[in-house]
N, C-alpha and C positions, 0 to 999 in steps of 0.2 A: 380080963381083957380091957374093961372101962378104964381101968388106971393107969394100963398101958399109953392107951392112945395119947395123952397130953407128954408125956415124954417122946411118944416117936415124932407126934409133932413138932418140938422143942428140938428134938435131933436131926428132921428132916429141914428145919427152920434156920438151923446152924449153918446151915454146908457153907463153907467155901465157895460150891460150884453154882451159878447162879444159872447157866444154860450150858446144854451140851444136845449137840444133834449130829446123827451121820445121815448121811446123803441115802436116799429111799432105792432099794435094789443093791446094798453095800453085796448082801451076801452070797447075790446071786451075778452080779459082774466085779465088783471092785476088789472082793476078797484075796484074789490069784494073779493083782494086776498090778497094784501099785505096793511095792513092799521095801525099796530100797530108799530112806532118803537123806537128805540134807535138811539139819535142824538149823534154824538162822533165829537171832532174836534182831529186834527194830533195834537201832544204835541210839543209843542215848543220846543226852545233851552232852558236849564235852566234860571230858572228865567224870563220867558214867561210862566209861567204853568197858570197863573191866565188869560193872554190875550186868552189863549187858551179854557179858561172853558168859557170868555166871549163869546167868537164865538159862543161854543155851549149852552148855558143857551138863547142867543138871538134870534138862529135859532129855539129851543125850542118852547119858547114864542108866535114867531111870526107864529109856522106853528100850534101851539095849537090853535091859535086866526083866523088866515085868510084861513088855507084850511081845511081841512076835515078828515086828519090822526091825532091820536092819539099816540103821542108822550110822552111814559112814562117815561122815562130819559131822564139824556144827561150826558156828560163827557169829557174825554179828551183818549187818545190812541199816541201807538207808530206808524209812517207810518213804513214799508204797515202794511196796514189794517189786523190783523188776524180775519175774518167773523165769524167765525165757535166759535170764544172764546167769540164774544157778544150776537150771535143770543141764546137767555136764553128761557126759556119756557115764551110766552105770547109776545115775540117779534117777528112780523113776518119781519120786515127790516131795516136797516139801515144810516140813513142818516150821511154821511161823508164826511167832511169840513177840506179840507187843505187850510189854509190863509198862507199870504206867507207875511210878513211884515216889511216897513223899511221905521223909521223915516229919516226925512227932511225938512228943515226950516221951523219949526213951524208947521208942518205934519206929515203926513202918506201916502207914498206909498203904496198901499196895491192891491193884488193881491188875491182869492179865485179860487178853483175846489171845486165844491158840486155834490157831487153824490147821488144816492136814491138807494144802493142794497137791491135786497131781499133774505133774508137768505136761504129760500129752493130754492139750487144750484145757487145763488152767481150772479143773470141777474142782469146787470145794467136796471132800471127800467126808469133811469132820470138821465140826466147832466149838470149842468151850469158850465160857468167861466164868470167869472166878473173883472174888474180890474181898479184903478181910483186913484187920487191922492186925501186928504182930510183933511182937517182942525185937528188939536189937539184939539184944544177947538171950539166948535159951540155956538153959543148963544142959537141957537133954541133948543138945544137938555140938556142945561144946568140941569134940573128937572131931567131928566132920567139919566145923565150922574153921577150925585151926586146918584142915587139912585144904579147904578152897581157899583159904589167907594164903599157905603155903606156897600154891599155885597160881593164883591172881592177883596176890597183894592184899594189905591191909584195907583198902577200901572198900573192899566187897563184905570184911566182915559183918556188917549189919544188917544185910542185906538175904545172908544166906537162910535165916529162921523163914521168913519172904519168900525166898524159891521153893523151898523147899513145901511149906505149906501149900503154897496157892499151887505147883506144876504134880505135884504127887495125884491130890483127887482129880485136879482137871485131867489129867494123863490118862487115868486110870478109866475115861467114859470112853477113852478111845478104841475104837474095835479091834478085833485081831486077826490080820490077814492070816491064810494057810500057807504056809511053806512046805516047799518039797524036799525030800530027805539031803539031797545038794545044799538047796538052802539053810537047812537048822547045822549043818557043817560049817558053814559059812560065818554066820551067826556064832558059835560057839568059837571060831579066829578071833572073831572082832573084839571079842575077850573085855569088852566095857563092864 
């Protein structure tokens, strides 16, 4: 076990995720309440509008696939956040993604805040930050990376090894509402 410890330290040292918190009482009110939302990332400087849909189109994806909310959109927005202009009939919250990005040799500095609000009265429900330095091109990620080029344009390419790292673990601290058997039907349309 001695020799263990310096490596899970070295791995717990590593993360990506630098903070992640859910709001205290998640389980026991929030769990069955806020489960529908709209992913929005903070809109770039011009001409970043497409790195920006990437952020959210990926958070999208991956929180359709790995947790339990139902995420009908996604987009892009001005910071700060206006809550009250996205929260539409059928969304009960918000997921909101500021990356904060800056190429360098043959990388991505990249930086995220993701939050989870809920739209009746605006409780932050969840929060991560994440932040890492990352490849422009990954070999491993090659398939995928041509396939968001495909769909957003070549400007995004360098950007996707970035998303993909920093929104995976930070997503992944995020809790997982209960759905009712209506709802994992639902969920399973949404077909992301």
């Amino acid at each position: 076990m001695k020799r263990l410890a310096p490596l899970l330290l070295l791995a717990v040292g590593c993360s990506v995720v630098k903070m992640h918190r859910v709001m205290p009482g998640y389980g026991a009110t929030e769990r069955t309440r806020t489960k529908r939302l709209l992913c929005l990332a903070r809109a770039g400087p011009e001409g970043t509008e497409k790195v920006s849909e990437l952020f959210a189109l990926v958070a999208r994806r991956y929180v359709n696939q790995k947790r339990n909310f139902l995420v009908k959109a996604h987009g892009t927005a001005s910071a700060p956040l206006e809550l009250r202009a996205h929260c539409q009939e059928g969304v009960e919250g918000v997921l909101w993604l500021e990356p904060e990005l800056e190429r360098k040799e043959g990388g991505v500095q990249a930086r995220l805040e993701a939050r989870l609000l809920r739209c009746e009265g605006g409780a932050e429900i969840w929060a991560a930050d994440a932040a890492g330095s990352f490849p422009a091109e990954d070999p491993g990620l090659k398939e995928v990376t041509a396939q968001y080029v495909a769909e957003l344009g070549a400007e995004v390419g360098p950007y996707v090894p970035s998303a993909l790292y920093l929104l995976r673990p930070a997503l992944d601290t995020l809790p997982d509402p209960l759905l009712s058997e209506e709802e994992v039907e639902e969920k399973i349309e949404l077909g992301d």
